[in-house]
TIFI-206892 format. One record per residue (C-alpha): x, y, z; residue number from 1. Coordinates in Angstrom, 3 decimals. Layout:
BEGIN
X	Y	Z	NUM
...
This chain:
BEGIN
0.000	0.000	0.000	1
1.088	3.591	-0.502	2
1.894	6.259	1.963	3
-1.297	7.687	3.267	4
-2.853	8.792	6.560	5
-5.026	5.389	6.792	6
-1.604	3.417	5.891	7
0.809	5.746	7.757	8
2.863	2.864	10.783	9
3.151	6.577	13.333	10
0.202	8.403	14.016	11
1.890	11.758	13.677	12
1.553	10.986	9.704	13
-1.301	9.425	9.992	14
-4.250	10.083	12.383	15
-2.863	13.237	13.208	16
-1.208	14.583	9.979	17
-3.791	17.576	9.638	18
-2.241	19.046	12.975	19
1.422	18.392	12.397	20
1.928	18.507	8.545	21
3.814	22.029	8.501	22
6.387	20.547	11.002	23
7.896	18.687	7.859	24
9.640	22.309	6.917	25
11.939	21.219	10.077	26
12.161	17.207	10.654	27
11.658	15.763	7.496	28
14.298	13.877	5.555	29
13.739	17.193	2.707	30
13.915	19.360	5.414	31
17.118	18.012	6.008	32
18.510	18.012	3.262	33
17.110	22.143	2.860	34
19.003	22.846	5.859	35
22.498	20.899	4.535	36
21.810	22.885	1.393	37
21.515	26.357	3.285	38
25.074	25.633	5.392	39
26.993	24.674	2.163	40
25.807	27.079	0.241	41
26.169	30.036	3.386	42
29.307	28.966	3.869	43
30.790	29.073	0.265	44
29.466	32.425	0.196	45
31.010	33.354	3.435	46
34.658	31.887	1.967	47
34.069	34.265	-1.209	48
32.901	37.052	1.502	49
36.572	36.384	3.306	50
38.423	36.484	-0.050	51
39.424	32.781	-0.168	52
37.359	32.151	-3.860	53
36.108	34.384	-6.630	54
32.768	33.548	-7.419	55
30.957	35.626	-9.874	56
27.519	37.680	-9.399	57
25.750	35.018	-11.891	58
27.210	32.221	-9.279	59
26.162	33.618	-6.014	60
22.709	34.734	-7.135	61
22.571	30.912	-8.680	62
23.427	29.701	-5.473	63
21.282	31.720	-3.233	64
18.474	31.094	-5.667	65
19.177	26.993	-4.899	66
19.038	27.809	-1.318	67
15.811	29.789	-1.046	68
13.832	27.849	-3.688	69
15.212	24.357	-2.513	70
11.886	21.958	-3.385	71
11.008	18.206	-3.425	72
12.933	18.141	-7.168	73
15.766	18.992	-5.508	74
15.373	16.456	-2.872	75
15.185	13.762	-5.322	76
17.878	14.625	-7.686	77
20.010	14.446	-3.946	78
18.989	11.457	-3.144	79
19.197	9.828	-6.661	80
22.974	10.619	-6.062	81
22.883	9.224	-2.791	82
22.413	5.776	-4.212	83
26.020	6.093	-5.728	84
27.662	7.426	-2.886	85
25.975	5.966	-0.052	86
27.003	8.874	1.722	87
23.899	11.891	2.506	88
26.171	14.730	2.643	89
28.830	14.192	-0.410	90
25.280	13.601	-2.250	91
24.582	17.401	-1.093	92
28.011	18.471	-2.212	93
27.606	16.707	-5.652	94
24.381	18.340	-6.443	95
26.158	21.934	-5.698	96
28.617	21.420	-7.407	97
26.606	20.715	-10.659	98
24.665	23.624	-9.793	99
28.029	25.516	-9.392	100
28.819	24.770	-13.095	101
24.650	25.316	-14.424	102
25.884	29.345	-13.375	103
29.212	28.792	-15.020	104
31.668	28.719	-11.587	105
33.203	25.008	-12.562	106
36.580	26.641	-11.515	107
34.889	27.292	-8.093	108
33.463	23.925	-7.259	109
36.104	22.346	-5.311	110
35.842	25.146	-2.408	111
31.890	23.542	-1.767	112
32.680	21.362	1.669	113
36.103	22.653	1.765	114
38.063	21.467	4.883	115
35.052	20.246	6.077	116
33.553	16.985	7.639	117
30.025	15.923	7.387	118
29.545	16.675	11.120	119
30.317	20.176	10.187	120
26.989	20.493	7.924	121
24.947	18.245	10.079	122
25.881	19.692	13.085	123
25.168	23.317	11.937	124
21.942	22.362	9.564	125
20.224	20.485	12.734	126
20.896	22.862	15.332	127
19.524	25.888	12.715	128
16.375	24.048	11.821	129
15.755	23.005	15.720	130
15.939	26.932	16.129	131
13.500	27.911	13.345	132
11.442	24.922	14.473	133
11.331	26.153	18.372	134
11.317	30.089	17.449	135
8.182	29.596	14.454	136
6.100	26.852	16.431	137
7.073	25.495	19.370	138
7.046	28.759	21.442	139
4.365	30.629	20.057	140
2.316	27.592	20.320	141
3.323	27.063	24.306	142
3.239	31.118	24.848	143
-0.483	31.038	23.193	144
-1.735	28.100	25.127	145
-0.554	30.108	28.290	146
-1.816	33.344	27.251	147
-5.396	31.391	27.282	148
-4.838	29.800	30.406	149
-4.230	33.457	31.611	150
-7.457	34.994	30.168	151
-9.428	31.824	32.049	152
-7.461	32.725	35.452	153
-8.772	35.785	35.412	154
-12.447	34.973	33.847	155
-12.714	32.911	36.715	156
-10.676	35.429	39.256	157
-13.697	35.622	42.029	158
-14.815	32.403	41.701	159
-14.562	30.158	45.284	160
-13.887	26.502	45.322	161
-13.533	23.836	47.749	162
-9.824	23.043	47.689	163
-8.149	19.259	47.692	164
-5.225	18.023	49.486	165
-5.021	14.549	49.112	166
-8.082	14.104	47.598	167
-9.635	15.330	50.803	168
-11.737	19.017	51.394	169
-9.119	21.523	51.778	170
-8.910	24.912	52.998	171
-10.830	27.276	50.365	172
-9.107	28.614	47.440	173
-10.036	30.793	43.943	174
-9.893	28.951	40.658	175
-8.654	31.682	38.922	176
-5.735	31.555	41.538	177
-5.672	27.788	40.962	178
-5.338	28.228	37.193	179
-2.237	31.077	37.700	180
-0.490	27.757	39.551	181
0.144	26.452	35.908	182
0.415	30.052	33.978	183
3.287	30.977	36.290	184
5.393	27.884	36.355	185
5.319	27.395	32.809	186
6.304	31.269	32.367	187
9.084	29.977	34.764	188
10.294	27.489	32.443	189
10.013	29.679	29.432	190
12.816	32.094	30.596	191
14.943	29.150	31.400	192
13.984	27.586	28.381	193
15.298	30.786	26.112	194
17.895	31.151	28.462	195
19.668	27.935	26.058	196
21.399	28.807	23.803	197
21.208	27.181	20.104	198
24.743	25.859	19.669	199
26.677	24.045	16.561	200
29.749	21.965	16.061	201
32.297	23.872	13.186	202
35.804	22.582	13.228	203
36.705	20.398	11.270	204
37.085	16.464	10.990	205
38.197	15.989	14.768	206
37.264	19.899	15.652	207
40.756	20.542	15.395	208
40.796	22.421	11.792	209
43.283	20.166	11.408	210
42.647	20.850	6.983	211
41.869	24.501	7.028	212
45.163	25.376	9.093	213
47.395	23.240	7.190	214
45.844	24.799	4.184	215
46.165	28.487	5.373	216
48.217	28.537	8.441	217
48.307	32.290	8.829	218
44.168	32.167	8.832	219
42.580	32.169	12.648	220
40.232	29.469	11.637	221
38.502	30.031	15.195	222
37.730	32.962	14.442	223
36.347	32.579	11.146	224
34.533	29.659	12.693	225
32.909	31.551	15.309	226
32.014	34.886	13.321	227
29.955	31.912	10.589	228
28.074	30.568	13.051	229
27.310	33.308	14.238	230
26.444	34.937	10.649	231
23.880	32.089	10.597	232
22.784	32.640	14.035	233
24.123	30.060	16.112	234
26.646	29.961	18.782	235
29.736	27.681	18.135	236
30.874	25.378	20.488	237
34.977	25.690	20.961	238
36.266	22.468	22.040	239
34.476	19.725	20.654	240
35.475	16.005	18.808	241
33.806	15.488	15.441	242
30.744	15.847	16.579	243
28.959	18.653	19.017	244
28.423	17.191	22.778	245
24.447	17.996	22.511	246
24.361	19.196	25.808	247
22.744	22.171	25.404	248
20.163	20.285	22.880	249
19.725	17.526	25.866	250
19.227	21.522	27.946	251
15.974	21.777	25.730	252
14.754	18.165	25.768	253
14.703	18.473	29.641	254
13.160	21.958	29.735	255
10.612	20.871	27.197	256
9.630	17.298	29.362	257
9.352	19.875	32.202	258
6.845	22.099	30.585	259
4.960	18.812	29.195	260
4.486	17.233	33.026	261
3.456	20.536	33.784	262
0.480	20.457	31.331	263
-0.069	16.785	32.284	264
-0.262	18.006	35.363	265
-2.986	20.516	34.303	266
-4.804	17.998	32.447	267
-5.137	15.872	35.271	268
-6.695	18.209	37.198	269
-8.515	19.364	34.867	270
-9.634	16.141	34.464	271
-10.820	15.615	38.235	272
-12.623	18.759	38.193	273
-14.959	18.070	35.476	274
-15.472	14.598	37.245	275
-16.192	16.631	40.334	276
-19.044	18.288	38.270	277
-16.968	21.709	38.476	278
-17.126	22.141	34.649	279
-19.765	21.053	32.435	280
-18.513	20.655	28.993	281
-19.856	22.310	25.240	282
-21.346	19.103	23.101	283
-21.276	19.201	19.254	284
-23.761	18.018	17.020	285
-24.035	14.798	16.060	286
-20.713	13.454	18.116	287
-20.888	10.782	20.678	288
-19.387	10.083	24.283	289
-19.848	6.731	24.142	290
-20.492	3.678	21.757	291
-23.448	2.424	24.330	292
-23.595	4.992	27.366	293
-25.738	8.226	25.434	294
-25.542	10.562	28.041	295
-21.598	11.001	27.976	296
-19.286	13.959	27.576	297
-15.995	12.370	28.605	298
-12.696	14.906	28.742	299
-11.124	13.531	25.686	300
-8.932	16.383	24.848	301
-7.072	16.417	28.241	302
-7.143	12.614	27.913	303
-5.473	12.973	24.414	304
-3.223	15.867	25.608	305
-2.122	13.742	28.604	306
-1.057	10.252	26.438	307
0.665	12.824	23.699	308
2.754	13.987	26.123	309
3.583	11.220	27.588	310
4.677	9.552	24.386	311
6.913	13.056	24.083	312
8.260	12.705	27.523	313
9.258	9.089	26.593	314
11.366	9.894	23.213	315
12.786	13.026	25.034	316
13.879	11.396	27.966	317
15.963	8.580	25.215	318
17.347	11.945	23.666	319
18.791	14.173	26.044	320
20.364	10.615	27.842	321
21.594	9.486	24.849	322
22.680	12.002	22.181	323
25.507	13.739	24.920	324
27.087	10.509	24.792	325
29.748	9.082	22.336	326
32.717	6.800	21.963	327
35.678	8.416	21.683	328
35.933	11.174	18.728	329
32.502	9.923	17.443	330
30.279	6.760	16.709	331
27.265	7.352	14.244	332
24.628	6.340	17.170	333
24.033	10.111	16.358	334
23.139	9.944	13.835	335
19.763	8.124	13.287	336
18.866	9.331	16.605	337
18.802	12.862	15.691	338
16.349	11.859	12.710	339
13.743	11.632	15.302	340
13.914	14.677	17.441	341
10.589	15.849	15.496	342
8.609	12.806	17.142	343
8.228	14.571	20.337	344
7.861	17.657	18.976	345
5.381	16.753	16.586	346
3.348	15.172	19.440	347
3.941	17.760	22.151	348
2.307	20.312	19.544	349
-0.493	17.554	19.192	350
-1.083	17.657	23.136	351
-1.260	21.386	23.010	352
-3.502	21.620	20.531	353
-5.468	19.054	22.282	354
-5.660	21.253	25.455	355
-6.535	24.272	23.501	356
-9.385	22.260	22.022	357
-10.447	21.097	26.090	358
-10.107	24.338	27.476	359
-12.374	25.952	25.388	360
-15.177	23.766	25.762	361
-15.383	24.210	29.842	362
-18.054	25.616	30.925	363
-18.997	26.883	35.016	364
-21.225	24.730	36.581	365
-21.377	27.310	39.387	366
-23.942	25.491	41.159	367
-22.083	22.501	41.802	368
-19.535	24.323	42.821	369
-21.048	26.566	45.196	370
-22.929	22.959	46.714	371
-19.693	21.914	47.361	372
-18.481	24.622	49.509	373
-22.093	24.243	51.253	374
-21.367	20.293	51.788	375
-18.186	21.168	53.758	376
-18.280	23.414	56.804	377
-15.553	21.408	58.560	378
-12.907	23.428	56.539	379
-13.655	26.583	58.019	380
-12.051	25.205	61.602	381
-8.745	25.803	60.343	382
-9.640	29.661	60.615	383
-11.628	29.614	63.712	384
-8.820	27.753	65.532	385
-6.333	29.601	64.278	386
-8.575	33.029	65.428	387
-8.558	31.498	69.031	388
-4.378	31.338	69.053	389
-4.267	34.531	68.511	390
-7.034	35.212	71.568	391
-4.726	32.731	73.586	392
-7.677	30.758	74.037	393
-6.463	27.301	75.428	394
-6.134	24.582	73.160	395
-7.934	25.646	70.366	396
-6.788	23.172	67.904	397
-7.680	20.044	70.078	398
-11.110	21.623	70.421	399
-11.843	21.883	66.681	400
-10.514	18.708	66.163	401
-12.772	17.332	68.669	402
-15.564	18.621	66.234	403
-14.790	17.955	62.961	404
-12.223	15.180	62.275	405
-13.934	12.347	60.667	406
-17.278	13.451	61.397	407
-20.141	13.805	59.532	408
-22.928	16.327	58.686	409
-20.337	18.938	59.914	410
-22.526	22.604	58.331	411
-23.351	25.888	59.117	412
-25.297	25.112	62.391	413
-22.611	22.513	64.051	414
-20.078	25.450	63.246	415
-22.049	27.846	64.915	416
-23.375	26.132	68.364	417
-19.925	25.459	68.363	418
-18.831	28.941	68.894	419
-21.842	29.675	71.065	420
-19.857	27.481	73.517	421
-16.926	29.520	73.792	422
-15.881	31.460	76.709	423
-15.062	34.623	74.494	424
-16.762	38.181	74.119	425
-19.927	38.744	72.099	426
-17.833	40.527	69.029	427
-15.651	38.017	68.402	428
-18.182	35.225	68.122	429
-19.724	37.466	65.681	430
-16.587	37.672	63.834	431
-16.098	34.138	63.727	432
-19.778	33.573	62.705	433
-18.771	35.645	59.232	434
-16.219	32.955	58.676	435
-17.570	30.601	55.629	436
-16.373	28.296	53.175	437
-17.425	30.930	50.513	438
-15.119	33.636	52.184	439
-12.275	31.832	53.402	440
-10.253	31.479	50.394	441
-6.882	33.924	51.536	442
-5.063	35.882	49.242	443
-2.957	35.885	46.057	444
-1.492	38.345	44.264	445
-3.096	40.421	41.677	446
-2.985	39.104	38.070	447
């Protein structure tokens, strides 16, 4: 059978192709070979910048047209010369060079790849298109997804809710408040995130420029190393072996499973809360909760959201172990791993979509809400006891205890013949008869 979203083996080309197909501009095998393309071609063009080869206007305007209007032609006529050589990268250099001569610079070929190793071009073209791929969609996806979860914290602002520790009925809390929980530690990892910087490996077969020195010894080949990387925006590592270390890389994988068990962690309470009856959900027309249960709305998208990035997790967790480590000077283990560094990606923008999707169904179900606050009294002794400290009233805590741990049908009227009985003035019982589940939910700061 042929390639198609119903025979696709991964479900990122398949199932969920419609959500992830403009991810192939960064992790495909063409987007691959785009990026090798761009570094070959930038870095001729910064050797005729540096006065090491002539090239003519017709040639660089050739060669700059290659680069911005690489297609899937292109990619073919590569890899057709990749079944000679067996080798991905001289393929690249082959197919500039015959576009060299198309623009008449035959005498110029031999400076295409010159000095350099195919770690150089990988190295460079993976780190550039992980860059574009994290500065185009990964963050404005993550900072949009926040930004809503920041409009929803602050819809919901004055809204009071029965909190949960352990599962049990908590002290009072806002859910706005409860929703800035997730807004502000995924801001958090955001600045550490671009914090990172996007680093490449230039130097040479061993990192050494063992071929450009010997070449031109009087050249400071770190120099010009550092100033092209940083022409195509990248920071250059100095010491390295063939390869980079991808420690900085492993530095995102990390950050990014981070921000994903942060959202799993939203999901999951997001989850519980519409189990709780705290959010009702939006139906659609014609869909279905279940195939023999009619009167289900089940939280599929944070369900969805909540495998996706686990799945992530799981493939970023193999990267950032594996791809820092190498034998010796290099081993191609590498290699095919770095093919795959779009998997998680491709799913983490799945979950977030997915969560997008969830959140935007939710709808109030004040009235449950407000019940539940009702149905629990008991929580309130936290602030009466606490009250009575302050009064130096003897063992407060023991007394509330007395009342309300494990007990049942603990409301309004148990709370207040309770403070009938204490020995204290008129005022304050009145004070502590204002106290109620709906009021006692502290403070947080504005947002």
């Amino acid at each position: 059978m042929e390639l198609s979203p119903l025979t696709a083996i991964s479900a990122i080309d398949g199932r969920y192709r419609k959500q992830v197909q403009h991810l192939d501009d960064y992790f495909s095998e063409f987007a691959l070979m785009k990026y090798r393309v761009i570094i070959e071609v930038e870095y001729l063009l910064f050797l005729e910048k540096k006065k090491f080869v002539k090239l003519t206007n017709k040639s660089i305007k050739h060669l700059q047209k290659v680069m911005t209007d690489f297609g899937p032609e292109d990619a073919q006529e590569i890899k057709q010369i990749e079944y000679t050589t067996n080798h991905d990268v001289k393929a690249v250099e082959y197919f500039l060079k015959t576009e060299l001569e198309k623009s008449g610079g035959k005498a110029a070929k031999e400076w295409i790849h010159f000095g350099l190793t195919s770690q150089d071009i990988n190295n460079t073209a993976v780190p550039l298109s992980w860059k574009h791929s994290i500065e185009y969609e990964y963050l404005p996806a993550l900072l949009n997804l926040n930004t809503q979860l920041k409009l929803l914290a602050k819809e919901w602002k004055n809204i009071p809710m029965l909190a949960h520790t352990h599962g049990q009925p908590a002290s009072p809390t806002k859910l706005g408040k409860e929703i800035m929980v997730f807004t502000e530690r995924i801001q958090n990892q955001v600045e550490q995130f671009i914090a990172i910087p996007f680093m490449g490996k230039f130097g040479g077969a061993t990192g050494n420029f063992n071929a450009h020195h010997l070449a031109y010894p009087k050249t400071d080949w770190i120099k010009f190393g550092n100033e092209f990387l940083q022409h195509l925006g990248l920071s250059r590592q100095q010491f390295t072996t063939q390869i980079e270390h991808y420690d900085n890389l492993a530095a995102h994988f990390d950050c990014m499973k981070r921000i994903n068990n942060i959202f799993v962690d939203l999901c999951r309470d997001v989850w519980s809360y519409i189990s709780m009856e705290y959010f009702k959900q939006k139906t659609k027309e014609g869909e279905v909760g279940s195939s023999a249960m009619p009167h289900k709305v089940n939280p599929i998208d944070f369900e969805n959201a909540e495998g996706n990035l686990g799945l992530a997790n799981a493939v970023l967790e193999h990267l950032s172990a594996k791809l820092p480590v190498s034998r010796l000077q290099r081993d191609l283990t590498d290699s095919t791993v770095l093919r795959n560094i779009g998997v998680p990606f491709a799913h983490t923008i799945i979950a977030f979509k997915s969560i997008e999707k969830g959140l935007g169904k939710l709808i109030i179900n004040t009235d449950k809400i407000h019940a539940s606050l009702d149905n629990n009294w008991a929580v309130v002794a936290e602030a009466i006891q606490t009250v009575l400290r302050r009064e130096n009233y003897p063992q407060p805590y023991e007394a509330l205890k007395e009342l309300t741990r494990g007990k049942q049908a603990i409301d309004k009227n148990t709370i207040h013949e309770f403070i009938d009985t204490l020995k204290i003035d008129t005022e304050l019982k009145k004070q502590l008869k204002k106290i109620s589940p709906h009021n006692y939910t502290g403070v947080s700061p504005n947002y």
